[in-house]
N, C-alpha and C positions, 0 to 999 in steps of 0.2 A: 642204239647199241649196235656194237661191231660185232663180227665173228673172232673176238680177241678176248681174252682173259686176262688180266691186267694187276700185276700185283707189285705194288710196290714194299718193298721188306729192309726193314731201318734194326740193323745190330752192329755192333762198335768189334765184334770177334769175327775175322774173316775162316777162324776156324770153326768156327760153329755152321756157316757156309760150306766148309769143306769137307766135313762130318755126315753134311745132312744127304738123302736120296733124292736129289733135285729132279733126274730123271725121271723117278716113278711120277713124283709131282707132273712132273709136265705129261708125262703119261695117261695121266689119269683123266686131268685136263683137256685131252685130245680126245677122249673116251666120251664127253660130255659134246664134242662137237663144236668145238671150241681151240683155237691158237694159241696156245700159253704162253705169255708176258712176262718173263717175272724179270723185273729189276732191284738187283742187292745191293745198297747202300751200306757205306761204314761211318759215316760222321754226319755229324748237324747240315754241317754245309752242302752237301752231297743230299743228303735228305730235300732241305728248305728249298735247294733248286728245284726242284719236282712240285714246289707250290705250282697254282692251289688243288692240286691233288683231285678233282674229281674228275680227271683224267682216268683215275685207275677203279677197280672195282674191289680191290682190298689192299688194306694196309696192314703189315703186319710189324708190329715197335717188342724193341722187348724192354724187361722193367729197368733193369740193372746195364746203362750205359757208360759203367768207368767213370772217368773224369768230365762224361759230356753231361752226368746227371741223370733224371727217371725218365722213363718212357714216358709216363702221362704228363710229360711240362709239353712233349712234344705234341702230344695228342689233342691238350687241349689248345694251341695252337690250330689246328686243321679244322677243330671243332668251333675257335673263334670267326672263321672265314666261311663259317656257316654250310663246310663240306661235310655232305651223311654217309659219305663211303663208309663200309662195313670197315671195322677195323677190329683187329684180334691183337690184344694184348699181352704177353704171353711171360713168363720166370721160369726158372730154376728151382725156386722157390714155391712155398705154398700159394694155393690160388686165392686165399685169404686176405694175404699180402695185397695183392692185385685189387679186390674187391675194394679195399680202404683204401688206395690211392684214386680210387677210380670213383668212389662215393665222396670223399674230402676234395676234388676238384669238380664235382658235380657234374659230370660227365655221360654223356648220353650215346646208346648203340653201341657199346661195346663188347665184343666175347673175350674171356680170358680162356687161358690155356696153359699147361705144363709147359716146358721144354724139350720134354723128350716126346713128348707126343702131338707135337707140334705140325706135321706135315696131315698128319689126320685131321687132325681138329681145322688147318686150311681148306680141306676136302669136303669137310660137312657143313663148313658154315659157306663154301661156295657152292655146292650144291642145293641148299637151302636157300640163299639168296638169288640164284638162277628162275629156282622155281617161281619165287613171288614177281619176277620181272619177266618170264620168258611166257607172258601169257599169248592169246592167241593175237593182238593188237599190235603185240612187240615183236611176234614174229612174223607175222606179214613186214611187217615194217624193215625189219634187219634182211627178209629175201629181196623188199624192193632195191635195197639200198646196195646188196652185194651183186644184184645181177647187173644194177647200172655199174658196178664197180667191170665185172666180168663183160660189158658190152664195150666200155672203153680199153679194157687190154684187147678185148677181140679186133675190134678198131686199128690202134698200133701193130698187133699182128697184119693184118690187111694191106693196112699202108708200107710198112718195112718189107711185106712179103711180094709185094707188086712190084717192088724196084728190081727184082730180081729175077724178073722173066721178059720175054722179049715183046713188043710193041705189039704183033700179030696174037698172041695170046689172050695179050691185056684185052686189046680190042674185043674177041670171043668172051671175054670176059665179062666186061662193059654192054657186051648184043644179049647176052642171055639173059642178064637183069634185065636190062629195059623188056626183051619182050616177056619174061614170066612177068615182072612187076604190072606191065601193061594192061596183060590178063585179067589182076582182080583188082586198079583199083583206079578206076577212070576218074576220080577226084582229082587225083596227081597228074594226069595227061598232060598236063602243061606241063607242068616241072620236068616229067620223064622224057617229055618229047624235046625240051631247051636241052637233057642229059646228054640225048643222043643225038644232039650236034658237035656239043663238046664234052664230050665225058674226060670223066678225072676220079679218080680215089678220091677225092675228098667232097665231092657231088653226090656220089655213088652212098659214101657216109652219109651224106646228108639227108638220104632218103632213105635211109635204111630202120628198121626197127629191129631188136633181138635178136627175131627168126631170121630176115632177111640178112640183117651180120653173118650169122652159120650158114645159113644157103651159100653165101659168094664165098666163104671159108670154104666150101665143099666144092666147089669150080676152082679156085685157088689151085687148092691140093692136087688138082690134077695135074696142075702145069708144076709144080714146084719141088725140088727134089727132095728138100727138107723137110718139107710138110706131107711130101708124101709119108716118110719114116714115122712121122707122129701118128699115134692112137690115142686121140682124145674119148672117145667114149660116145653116147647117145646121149649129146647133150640135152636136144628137144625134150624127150623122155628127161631125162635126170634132172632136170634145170626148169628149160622154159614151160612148160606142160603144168608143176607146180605152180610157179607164179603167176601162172595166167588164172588158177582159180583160187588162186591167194589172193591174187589181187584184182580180178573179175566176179567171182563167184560170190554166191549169196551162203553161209551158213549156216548150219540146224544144228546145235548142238542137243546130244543125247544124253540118257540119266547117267551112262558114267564116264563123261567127260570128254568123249570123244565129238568131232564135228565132223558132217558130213558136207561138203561142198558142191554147189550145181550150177554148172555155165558149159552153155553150149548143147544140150541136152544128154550131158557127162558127169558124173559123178566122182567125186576125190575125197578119203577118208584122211584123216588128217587127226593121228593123235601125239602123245610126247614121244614112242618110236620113230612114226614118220619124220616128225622134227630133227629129232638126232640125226637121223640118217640123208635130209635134206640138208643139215648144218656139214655135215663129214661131208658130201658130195661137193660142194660149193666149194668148200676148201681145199678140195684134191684140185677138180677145173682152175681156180684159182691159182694154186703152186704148179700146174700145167702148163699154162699160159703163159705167168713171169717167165719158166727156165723156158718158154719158145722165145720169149721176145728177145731176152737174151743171149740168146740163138739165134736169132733175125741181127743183132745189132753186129756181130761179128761173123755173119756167113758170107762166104766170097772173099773173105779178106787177106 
């Protein structure tokens, strides 16, 4: 699982779309620490392209699709391809109606819902499905997965931001890793010492981990005029510091559901706040980073 909320939404009225508070939706979404997705579909074919669907983490059909027919013919399609995405059914009409189209196709995991109160009922049955998946497994899992995502835009910043200072720089650049990295980890002495014959950004990559990305970001910036103006924040703190005992550290969990984390002879609490508030921070780094790189692809030009 990504840091993305994913909703695919199948209605044949593009004014029921244009009616609805789409904003708040994604609002809310963002509230949860999470990206919001949502893609609006208006016919069959537009829909079936989106096979097989468990790409997205809801689906939401409604009953009453004009000339394209009922919502549940659609459903049980998605349901035939053996995809369990949560999927919210939802009329105009009584939820009745729904119920029996939905038991006469024999149809499994489905919520129904009004139409006018349709953007709530999105709300609670996404918030409800988060919970059952956002255990503590799934979220180490989603931090290992964004910070590699976050190491490789660090990366491209590095490399795009090195072409744009002068060889004397580079060089200071390229002497201060080798001699801090030298310092703590004489496994690497070959590798470091072959570095600092020929050094290159993409060497320098090559031996770098997390922290060591943000160390040479932070020499970088000195020399660079663009990235001096940047204020990315205390990533170490906000970022690497969690993951290392999310994904270092031994667990205890306590009677009310919180975990307690120990690596290094340091301690990390770690409950569904902390998580929210780890999902939000990743997400800012992350939209940080794209608009530099983007920044990086047409600076000088």
């Amino acid at each position: 699982m990504k840091l993305q909320y994913k909703i695919l939404w199948f209605d044949d009225s593009e004014e029921l779309f244009d009616s609805l508070n789409l904003d708040y939706l994604q609002g809310q979404i963002r509230r949860w620490g999470f990206v919001p997705d949502i893609c609006l579909v208006n016919s069959p074919e537009e829909f079936l392209q989106k096979s097989p669907f468990d790409d997205y983490d809801l689906l939401v059909i409604d009953y009453n699709l004009e000339s394209y027919g009922h919502g549940e013919d659609f459903i049980a399609q998605v349901r035939e391809q053996e995809v369990l995405t949560e999927i919210i059914f939802y009329s105009s009409g009584a939820t009745s109606l729904l119920w029996n189209a939905v038991h006469a196709k024999q149809l499994e995991g489905i919520y129904v819902a009004n139409k006018q109160t349709i953007i709530e009922r999105i709300l609670k049955v996404g918030q409800q499905t988060l919970r059952k998946v956002l255990d503590l497994e799934n979220m180490r899992g989603i931090v290992m997965a964004e910070v590699g995502d976050l190491d490789l835009q660090l990366s491209n910043i590095l490399t795009a931001a090195m072409v744009g200072i002068d060889a004397e720089k580079q060089k200071e650049i390229f002497e201060r890793f080798y001699v801090a990295s030298s310092e703590h980890h004489e496994t690497h002495k070959l590798s470091l010492d072959k570095f600092s014959k020929d050094p290159s950004i993409e060497v320098l990559l090559s031996l770098c981990d997390s922290d060591k990305r943000w160390q040479n970001y932070g020499r970088l910036k000195k020399h660079h005029e663009l990235l001096k103006k940047k204020v990315l924040g205390n990533y170490v703190d906000d970022i690497l510091r969690p993951r290392n005992f999310l994904a270092h550290g031994v667990p205890v969990r306590a009677e009310d559901g919180t975990f307690t984390f120990a690596y290094q002879g340091k301690s990390y609490l770690f409950d569904e706040a902390v998580s929210t508030e780890l999902r939000h921070k990743i997400i800012i780094y992350k939209t940080a980073m794209s608009e530099l790189n983007e920044e990086l692809a047409v600076y000088g030009k």
